[in-house]
C-alpha positions in Angstrom: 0.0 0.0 0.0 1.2 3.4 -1.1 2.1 6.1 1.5 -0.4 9.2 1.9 1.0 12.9 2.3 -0.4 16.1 2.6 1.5 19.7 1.0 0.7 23.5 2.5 1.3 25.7 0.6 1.8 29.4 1.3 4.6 32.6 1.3 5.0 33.5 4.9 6.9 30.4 7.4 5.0 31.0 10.1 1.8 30.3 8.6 3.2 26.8 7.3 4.6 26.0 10.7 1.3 26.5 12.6 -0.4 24.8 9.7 1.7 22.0 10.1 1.4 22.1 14.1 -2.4 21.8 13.9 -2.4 18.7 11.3 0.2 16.8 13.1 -1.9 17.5 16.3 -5.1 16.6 14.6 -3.6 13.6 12.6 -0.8 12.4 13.8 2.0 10.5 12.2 -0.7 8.7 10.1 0.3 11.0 7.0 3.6 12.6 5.7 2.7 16.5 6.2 5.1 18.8 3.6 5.3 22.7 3.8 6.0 24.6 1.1 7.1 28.4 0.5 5.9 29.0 -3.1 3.3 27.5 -6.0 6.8 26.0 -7.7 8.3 25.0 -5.1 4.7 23.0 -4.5 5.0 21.6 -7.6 8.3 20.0 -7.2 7.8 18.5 -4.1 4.7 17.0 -5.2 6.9 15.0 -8.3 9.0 14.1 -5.4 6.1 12.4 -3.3 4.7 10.8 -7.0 8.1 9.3 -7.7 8.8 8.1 -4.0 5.7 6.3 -4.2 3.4 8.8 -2.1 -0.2 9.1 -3.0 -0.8 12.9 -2.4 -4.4 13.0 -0.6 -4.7 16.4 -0.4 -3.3 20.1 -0.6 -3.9 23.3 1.1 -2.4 26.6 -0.3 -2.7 30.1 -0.1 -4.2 32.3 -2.7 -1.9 35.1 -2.8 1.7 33.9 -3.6 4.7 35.8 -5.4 5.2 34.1 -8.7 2.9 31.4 -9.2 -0.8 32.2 -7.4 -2.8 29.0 -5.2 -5.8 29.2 -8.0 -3.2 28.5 -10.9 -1.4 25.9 -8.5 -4.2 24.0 -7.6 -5.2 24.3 -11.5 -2.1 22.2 -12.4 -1.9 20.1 -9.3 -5.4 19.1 -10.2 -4.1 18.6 -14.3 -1.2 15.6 -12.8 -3.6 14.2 -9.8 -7.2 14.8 -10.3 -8.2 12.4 -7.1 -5.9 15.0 -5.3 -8.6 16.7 -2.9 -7.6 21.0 -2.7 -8.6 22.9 -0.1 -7.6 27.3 -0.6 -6.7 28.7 3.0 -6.5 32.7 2.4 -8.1 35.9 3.7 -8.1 37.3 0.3 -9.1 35.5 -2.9 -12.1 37.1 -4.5 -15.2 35.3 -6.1 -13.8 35.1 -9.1 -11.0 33.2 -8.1 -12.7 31.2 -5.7 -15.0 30.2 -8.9 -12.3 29.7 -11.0 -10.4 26.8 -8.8 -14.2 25.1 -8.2 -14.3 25.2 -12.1 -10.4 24.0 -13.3 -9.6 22.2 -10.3 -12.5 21.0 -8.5 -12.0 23.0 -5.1 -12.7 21.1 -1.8 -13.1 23.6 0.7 -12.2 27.2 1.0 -11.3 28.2 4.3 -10.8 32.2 5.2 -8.0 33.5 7.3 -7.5 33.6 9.9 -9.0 30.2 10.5 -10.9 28.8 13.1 -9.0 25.3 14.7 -12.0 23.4 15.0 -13.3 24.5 11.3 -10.1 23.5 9.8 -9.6 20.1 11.4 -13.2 19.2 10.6 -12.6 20.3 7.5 -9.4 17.8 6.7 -10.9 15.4 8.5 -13.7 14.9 6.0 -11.4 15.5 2.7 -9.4 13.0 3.8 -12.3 10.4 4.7 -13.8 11.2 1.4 -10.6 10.7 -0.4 -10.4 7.2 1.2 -13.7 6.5 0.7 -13.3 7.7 -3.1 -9.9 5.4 -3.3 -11.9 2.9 -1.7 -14.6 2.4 -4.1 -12.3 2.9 -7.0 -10.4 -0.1 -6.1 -13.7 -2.2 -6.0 -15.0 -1.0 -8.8 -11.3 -1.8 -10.2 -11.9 -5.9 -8.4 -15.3 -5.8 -9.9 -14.4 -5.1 -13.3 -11.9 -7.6 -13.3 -14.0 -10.5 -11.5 -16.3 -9.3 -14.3 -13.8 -10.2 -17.1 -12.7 -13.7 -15.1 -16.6 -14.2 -15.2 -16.4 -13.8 -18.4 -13.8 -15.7 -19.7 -15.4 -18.9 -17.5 -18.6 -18.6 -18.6 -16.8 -18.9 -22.5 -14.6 -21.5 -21.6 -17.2 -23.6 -20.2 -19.7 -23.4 -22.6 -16.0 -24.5 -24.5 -16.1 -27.2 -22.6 -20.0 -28.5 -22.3 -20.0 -27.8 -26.7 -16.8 -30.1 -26.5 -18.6 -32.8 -24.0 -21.4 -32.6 -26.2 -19.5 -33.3 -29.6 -18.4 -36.5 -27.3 -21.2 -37.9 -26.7 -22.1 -37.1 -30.1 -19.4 -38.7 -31.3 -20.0 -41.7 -29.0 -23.4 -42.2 -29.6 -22.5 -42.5 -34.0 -19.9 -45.4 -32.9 -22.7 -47.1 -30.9 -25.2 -46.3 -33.9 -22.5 -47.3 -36.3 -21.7 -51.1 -34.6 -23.1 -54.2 -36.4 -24.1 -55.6 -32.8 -26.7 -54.3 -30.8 -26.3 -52.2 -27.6 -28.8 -51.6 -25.2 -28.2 -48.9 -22.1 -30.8 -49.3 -19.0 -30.8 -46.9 -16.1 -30.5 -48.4 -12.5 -34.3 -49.7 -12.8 -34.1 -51.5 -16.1 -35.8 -48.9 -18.0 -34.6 -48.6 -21.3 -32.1 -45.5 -21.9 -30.6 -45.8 -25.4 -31.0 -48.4 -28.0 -29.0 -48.3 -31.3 -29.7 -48.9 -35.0 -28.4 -52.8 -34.9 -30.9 -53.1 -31.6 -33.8 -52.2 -32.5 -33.5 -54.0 -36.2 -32.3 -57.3 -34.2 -35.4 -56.6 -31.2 -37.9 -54.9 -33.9 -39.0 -52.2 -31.3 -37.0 -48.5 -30.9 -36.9 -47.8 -27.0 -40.4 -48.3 -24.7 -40.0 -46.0 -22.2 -42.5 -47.7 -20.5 -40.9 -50.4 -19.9 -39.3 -52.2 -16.8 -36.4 -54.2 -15.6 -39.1 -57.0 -15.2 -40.9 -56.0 -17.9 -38.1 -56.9 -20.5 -39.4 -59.8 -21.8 -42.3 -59.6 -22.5 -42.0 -56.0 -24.1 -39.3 -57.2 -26.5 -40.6 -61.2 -27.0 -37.5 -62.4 -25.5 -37.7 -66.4 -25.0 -35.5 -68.9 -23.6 -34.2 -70.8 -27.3 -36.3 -73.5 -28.4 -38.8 -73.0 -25.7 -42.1 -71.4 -25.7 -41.2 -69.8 -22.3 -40.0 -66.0 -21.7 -36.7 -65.7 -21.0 -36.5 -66.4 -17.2 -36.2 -62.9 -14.9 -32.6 -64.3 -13.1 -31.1 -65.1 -15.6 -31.6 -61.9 -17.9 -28.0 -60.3 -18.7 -29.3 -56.5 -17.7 -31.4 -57.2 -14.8 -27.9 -59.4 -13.7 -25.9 -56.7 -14.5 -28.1 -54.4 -11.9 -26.8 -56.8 -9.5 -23.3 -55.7 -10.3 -22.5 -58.9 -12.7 -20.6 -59.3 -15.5 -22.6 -61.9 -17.8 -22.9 -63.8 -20.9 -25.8 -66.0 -22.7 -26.0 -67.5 -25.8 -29.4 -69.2 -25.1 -32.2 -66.4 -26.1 -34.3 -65.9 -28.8 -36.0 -62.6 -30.0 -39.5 -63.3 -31.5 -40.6 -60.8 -34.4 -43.9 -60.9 -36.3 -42.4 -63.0 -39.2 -39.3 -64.8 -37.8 -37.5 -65.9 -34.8 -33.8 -64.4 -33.6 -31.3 -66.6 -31.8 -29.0 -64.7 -29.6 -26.0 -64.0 -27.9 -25.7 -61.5 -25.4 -22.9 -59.7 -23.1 -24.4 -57.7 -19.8 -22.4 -55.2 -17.8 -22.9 -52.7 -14.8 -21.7 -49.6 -15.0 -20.7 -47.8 -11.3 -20.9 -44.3 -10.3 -18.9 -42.3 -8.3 -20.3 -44.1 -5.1 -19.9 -47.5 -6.2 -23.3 -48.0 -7.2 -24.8 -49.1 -10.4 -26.8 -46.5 -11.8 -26.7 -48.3 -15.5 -26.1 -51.5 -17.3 -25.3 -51.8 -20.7 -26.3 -55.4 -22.9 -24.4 -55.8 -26.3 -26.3 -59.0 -28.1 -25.5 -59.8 -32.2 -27.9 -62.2 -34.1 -26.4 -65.9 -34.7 -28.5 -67.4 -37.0 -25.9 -68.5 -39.0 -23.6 -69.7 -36.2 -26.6 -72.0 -34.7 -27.1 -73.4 -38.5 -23.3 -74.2 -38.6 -23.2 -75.7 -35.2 -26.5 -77.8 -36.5 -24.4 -78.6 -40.0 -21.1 -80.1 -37.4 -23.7 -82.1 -35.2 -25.2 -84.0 -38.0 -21.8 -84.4 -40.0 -20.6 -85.9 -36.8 -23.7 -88.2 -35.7 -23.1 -89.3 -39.4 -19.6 -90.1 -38.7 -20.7 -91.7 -35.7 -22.6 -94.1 -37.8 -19.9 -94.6 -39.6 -17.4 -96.0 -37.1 -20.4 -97.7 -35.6 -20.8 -100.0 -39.2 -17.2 -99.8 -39.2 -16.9 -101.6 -35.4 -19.7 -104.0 -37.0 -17.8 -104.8 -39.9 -15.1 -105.5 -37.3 -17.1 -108.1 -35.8 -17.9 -110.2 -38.4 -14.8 -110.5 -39.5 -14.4 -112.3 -36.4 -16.6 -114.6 -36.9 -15.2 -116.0 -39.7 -13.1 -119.5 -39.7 -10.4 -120.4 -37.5 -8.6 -122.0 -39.6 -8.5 -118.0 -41.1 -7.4 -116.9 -37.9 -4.3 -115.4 -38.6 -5.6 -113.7 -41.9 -9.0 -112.3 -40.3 -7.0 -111.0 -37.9 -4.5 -109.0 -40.1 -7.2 -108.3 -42.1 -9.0 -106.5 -38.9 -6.0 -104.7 -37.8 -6.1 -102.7 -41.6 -9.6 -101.8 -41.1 -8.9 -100.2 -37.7 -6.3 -98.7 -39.2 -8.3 -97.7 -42.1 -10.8 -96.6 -39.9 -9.4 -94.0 -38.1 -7.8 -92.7 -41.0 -11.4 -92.2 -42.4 -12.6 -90.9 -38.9 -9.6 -88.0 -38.8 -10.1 -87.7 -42.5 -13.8 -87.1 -41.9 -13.6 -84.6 -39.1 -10.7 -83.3 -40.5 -12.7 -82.2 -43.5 -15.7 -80.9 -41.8 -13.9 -79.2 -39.6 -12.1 -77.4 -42.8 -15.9 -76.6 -44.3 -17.1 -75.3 -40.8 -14.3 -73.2 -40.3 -15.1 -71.3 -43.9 -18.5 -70.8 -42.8 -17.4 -69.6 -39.1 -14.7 -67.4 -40.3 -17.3 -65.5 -42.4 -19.8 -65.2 -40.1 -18.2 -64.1 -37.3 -15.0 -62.3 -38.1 -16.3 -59.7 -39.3 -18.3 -58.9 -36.8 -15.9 -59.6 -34.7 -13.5 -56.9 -36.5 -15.9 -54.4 -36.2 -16.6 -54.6 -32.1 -12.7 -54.8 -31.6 -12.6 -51.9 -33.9 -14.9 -49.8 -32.6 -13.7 -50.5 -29.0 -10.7 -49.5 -29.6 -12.2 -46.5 -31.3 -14.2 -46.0 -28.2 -11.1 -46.1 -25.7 -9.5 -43.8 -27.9 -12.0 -41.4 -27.7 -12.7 -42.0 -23.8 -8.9 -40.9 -23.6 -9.3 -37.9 -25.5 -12.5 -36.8 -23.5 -10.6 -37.3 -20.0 -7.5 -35.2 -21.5 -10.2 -32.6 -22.2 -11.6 -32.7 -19.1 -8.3 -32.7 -17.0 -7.5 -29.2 -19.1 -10.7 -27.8 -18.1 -11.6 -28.8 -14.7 -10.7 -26.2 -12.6 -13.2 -24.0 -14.3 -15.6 -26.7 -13.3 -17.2 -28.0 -10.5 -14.8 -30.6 -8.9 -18.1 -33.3 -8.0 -18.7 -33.3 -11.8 -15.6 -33.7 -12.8 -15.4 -36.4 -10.6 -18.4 -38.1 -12.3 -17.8 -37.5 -15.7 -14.2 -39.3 -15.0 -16.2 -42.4 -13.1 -18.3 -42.8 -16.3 -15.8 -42.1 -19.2 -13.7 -45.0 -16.8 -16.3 -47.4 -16.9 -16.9 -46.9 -20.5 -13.0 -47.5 -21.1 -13.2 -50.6 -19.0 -16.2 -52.0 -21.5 -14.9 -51.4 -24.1 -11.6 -53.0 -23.2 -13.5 -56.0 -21.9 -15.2 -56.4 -25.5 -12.1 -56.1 -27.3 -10.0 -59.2 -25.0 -13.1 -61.4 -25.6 -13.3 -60.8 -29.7 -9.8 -61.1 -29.4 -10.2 -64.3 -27.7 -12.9 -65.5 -29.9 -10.8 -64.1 -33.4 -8.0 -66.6 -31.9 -10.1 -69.5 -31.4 -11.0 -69.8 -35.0 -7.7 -68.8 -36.0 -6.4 -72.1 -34.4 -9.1 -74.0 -35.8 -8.4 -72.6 -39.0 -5.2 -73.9 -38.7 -5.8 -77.2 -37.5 -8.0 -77.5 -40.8 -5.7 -76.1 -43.5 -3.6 -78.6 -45.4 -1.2 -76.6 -47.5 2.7 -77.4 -46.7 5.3 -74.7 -45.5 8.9 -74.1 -46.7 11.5 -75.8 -44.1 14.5 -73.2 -44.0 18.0 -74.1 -41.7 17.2 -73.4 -38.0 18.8 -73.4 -34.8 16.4 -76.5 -33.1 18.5 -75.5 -29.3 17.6 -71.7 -29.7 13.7 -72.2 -31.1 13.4 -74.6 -28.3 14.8 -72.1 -26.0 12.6 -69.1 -26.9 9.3 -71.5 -26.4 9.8 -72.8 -23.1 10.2 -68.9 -22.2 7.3 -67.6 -24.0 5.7 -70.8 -22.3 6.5 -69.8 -18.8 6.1 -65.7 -19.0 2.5 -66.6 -20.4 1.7 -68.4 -17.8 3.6 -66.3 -15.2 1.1 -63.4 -16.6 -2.0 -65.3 -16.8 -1.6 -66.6 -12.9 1.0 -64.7 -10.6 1.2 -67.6 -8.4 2.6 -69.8 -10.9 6.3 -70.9 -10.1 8.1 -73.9 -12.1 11.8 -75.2 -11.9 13.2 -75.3 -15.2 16.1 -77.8 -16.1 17.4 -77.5 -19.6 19.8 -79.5 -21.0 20.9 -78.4 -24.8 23.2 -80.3 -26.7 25.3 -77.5 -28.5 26.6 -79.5 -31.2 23.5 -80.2 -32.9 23.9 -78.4 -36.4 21.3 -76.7 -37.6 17.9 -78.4 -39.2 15.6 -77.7 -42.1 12.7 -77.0 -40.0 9.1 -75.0 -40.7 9.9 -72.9 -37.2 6.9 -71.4 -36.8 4.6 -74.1 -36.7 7.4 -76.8 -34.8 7.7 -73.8 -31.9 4.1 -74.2 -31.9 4.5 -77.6 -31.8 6.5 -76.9 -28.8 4.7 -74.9 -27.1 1.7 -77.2 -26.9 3.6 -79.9 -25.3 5.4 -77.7 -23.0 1.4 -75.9 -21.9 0.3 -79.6 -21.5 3.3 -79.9 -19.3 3.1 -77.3 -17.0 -0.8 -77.8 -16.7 -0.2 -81.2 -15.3 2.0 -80.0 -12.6 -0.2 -77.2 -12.1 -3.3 -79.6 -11.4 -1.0 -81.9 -8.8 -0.1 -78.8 -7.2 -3.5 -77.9 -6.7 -4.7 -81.3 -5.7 -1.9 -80.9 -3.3 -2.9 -77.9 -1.7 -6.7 -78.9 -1.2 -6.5 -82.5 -0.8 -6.1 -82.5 3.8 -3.7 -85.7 3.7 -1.3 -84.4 0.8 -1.0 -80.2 2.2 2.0 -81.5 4.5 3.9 -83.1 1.2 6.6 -81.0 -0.2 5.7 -80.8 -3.9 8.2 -78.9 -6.4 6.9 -78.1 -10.0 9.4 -79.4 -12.3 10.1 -79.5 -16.0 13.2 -80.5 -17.6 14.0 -80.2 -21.6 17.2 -81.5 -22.8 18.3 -82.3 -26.7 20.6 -85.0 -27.7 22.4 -85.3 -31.2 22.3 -88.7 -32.1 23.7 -90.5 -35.5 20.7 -90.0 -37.9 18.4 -87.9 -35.9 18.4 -85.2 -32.9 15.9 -86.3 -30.1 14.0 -83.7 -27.7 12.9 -84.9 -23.9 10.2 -83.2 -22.6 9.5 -83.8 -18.7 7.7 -83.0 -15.8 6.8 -84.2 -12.3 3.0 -83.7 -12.9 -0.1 -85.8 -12.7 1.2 -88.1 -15.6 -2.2 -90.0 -18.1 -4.1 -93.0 -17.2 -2.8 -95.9 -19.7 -6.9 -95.8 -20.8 -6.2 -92.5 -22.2 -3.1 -92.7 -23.4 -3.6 -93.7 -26.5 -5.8 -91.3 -27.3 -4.3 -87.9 -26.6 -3.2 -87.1 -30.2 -6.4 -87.4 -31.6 -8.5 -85.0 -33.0 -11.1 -83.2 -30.7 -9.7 -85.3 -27.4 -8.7 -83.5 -24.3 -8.9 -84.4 -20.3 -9.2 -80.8 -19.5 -12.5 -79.5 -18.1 -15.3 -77.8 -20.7 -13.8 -74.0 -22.0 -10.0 -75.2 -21.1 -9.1 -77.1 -23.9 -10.2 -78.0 -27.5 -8.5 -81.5 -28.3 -7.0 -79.9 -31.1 -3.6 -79.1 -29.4 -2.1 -82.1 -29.2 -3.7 -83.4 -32.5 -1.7 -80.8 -34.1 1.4 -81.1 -33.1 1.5 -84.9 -33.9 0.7 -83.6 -37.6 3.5 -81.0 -37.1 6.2 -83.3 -36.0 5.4 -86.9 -37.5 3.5 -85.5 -41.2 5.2 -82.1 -41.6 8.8 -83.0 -40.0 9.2 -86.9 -40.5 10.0 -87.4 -37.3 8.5 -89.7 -34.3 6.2 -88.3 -31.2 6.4 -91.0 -28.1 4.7 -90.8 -24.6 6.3 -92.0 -21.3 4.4 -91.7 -18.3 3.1 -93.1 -15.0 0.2 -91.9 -13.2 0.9 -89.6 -10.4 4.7 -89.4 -11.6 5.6 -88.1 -14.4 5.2 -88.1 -18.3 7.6 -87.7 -20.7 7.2 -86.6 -24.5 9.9 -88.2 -27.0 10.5 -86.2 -30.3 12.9 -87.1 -32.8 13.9 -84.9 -36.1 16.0 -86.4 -38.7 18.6 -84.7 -39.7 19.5 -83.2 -43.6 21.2 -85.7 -45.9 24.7 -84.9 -46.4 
């Protein structure tokens, strides 16, 4: 805050000295008090005060002065600091003069000599309040102008900010318009909030806004398939996700006037900034075509099970035949075994190359466009919450927060829907591959380092999938095995599935271990060892563990097509099927099993080496 002063001005010292007496009496030390003899002399003490930072409240002169007279001094005085409050002490200025300082330089007061004490303190007293009070309101009106432009500039930036957030949701809502599935959006009592284009042509019905959580059904003709019964209440994907569950069906069926839907359907809550679910969000596609696939493999294979059944007949009465053909029936019935599951792998092996056409068309691409448009989504979530971290602190912080909780969960969806098409995109790719019969180019490879990289990639995927999974890894390479003509790509996949099969088996003792009361006690250590000999016209591979090891029942069996031990949604049978294709058709080589049950088991590969 800037210092306050007050000049006299006048000719004769003595005046200026009891002039200066009475406002040091009256004022105090509260204000800098400067005499002056002269208007000049005035005018360069006031520059002084100006430059030293002083605000000059007020001055008091005298009318008659040599030189420069107190009507022309207050003039210019009043011409550098109009706020400066003047206030003419004499005994003789005339009206005229009087007037002419109240016109050019706004006169305070004018105070006759010789003065009364009381009239001239009263009178300072109240120039000096009303230049505070003056100073006073000019700095509010100074705060209020600039609160005003502040005001301003946040009532621009947010409506910036709620155009921008509308341009989102915009934006948002032509992606959800634009997807080939349908998405439905409920509020936190089932009732209908959004339904896009795909939705409403898959249901036959834009939103009801009528409608209820437990209303569902009925208003959109949703049936449990192949039933005449609505689609039961607890198991409905919305009303599931309301209760905070993440679902999927693939079991309903949407009647329309003309035609019956089959459909698969995702549910998911969505939280708020509580923790509660205020929506849930169902995406459903129709699968008419996968259900008349599916129908296509289960009569192609019913059909093959007739087969082997007339073949296992055949079988018979061949042994029926004479004893004294014994020998012959016999060698006879061992070729059409053979022959028989050559027609069986053949068979499946085929349809399985038809269906995966058929599957491929139907579903990638509509499995391309939710991964794309997820990802699209996210992208755009991402830019929304940049947006909104620039802006929020022009906007109120509780709706900042919210708008964060809901652009989150919508990133979470839509990351969710892009992992499971990626999921379901893989499946047929393996299939796909299973199926296809073309031949690869075998090019010189290291077999020690391909080896190598798969038992890593083998144990860092399962490391990632389960942070509690630990194995001890012995590896044993032969270094002077040369290098092979090898397809790599598909024998490290080959690899790989015997080295997942591996450490699934200790992973399944381990947990029978752990749960089974008689067996927590028993120190069990997850093993697998790998170790590669060169031998004279081939290199061989061991592939151990320490796990559960196969039932001899079984064992026969595990390189077939479509066979697998491991529970419904683990395994497809196709894994092991494959690699037997990779390493005895594609390579030449030989695929053994070793094993005892509760023990061990032990894969045997051999890879001929190139002719000299």
């Amino acid at each position: 805050m800037n210092r306050t002063a007050i000049i006299c001005v006048d000719d004769e010292q003595t005046i200026l000295d009891s002039l200066k007496m009475e406002l040091e009496t009256t004022l105090g030390d509260n204000y800098l008090i400067e005499i002056t003899q002269g208007g000049e002399e005035a005018l360069e003490v006031f520059s002084e005060l100006v430059e030293d930072d002083y605000e000059v409240a007020l001055v008091i002169s005298d009318y008659i002065m040599p030189n420069l007279k107190g009507d022309e001094l207050l003039k210019r005085i009043h011409n550098i600091s109009p706020k400066t409050l003047k206030i003419m002490l004499t005994g003789q200025a005339d009206l005229e003069a009087v007037g002419n300082v109240i016109n050019y330089a706004k006169l305070y007061r004018y105070i006759p000599k010789p003065w009364q004490a009381d009239d001239l303190r009263i009178t300072v007293k109240e120039a000096l309040y009303s230049y505070s009070q003056d100073k006073a309101l000019a700095e509010k009106n100074a705060q209020l102008q600039t609160m005003n432009k502040a005001l301003e500039q946040s009532n621009r930036e947010q409506a910036d900010l709620i155009a921008q957030l509308h341009e989102n949701e915009n934006r948002l809502r032509q992606f959800l318009e634009a997807m080939p599935v349908g998405v439905c959006v409920t509020d936190a009592k089932g009732k209908p909030y959004l339904i896009n284009k795909a939705g409403q042509q898959i249901s036959d019905r834009a939103i009801i806004e009528s409608a209820t959580g437990s209303q569902l059904q009925d208003t959109y003709q949703i049936y449990l398939a192949g039933t005449e019964q609505l689609y039961p209440k607890p198991q409905n994907p919305i009303l599931r996700a309301l209760q905070g569950e993440s679902v999927a069906v693939d079991d309903m069926e949407i009647r329309q006037r003309d035609k019956m839907i089959p459909v698969e359907a995702w549910g998911t809550p969505i939280y708020d900034q509580d923790g509660n679910v205020a929506y849930a969000i169902a995406a459903f596609q129709d699968i008419t075509e996968r259900k008349r696939a599916e129908a296509e493999r289960e009569r192609l294979l019913a059909e093959l099970s007739q087969l082997n059944q007339d073949l296992q007949q055949a079988n018979a009465q061949l042994e029926d035949y004479s004893h004294n053909l014994e020998e012959k029936v016999e060698q006879r019935t061992v070729e059409l075994k053979a022959a028989q599951q050559q027609i069986v792998v053949q068979e499946k092996l085929a349809s399985l190359g038809a269906l995966t056409a058929g599957i491929a068309h139907e579903l990638r691409n509509p499995l391309n466009f939710v991964n794309n448009y997820a990802e699209g989504s996210v992208e755009l979530v991402e830019e929304a919450t940049e947006e909104l971290d620039n802006q929020s602190e022009h906007l109120d912080p509780d709706a900042v927060d919210y708008l964060k909780e809901i652009l989150t969960d919508i990133k979470e969806n839509s990351l969710a829907i892009n992992k499971h098409g990626n999921r379901a995109d893989s499946i047929i790719s393996s299939m796909m591959l299973h199926a296809r019969s073309e031949s690869s180019q075998h090019q010189l490879t290291d077999l020690n380092e391909l080896l190598a990289e798969a038992v890593q990639l083998v144990y860092h995927s399962k490391r990632a999938s389960d942070n509690r999974f630990n194995i001890t890894i012995d590896t044993d390479y032969d270094n002077s095995i040369e290098q092979l003509e090898l397809v790599s790509n598909d024998l490290s996949r080959a690899f790989i599935n015997l080295l997942d099969n591996s450490c699934y088996a200790v992973q399944t003792k381990q947990q029978s271990y752990q749960s089974n009361p008689d067996q927590v006690d028993k120190a069990f250590t997850p093993t697998l060892r790998v170790k590669t000999r060169n031998l004279e016209q081939t290199v061989e591979i061991r592939i151990r563990d320490n796990g559960i090891g196969i039932p001899p029942e079984i064992e026969e069996k595990i390189f077939h097509p479509f066979f697998t031990t491991k529970p419904t949604g683990e395994g497809t049978g196709l894994g092991l099927s494959m690699t037997h294709d990779i390493i005895v058709g594609q390579h030449g080589g030989t695929l053994k099993l070793e094993t005892e049950v509760g023990a061990y088991s032990e894969f045997i590969i051999t890879l001929p080496k190139p002719a000299d």
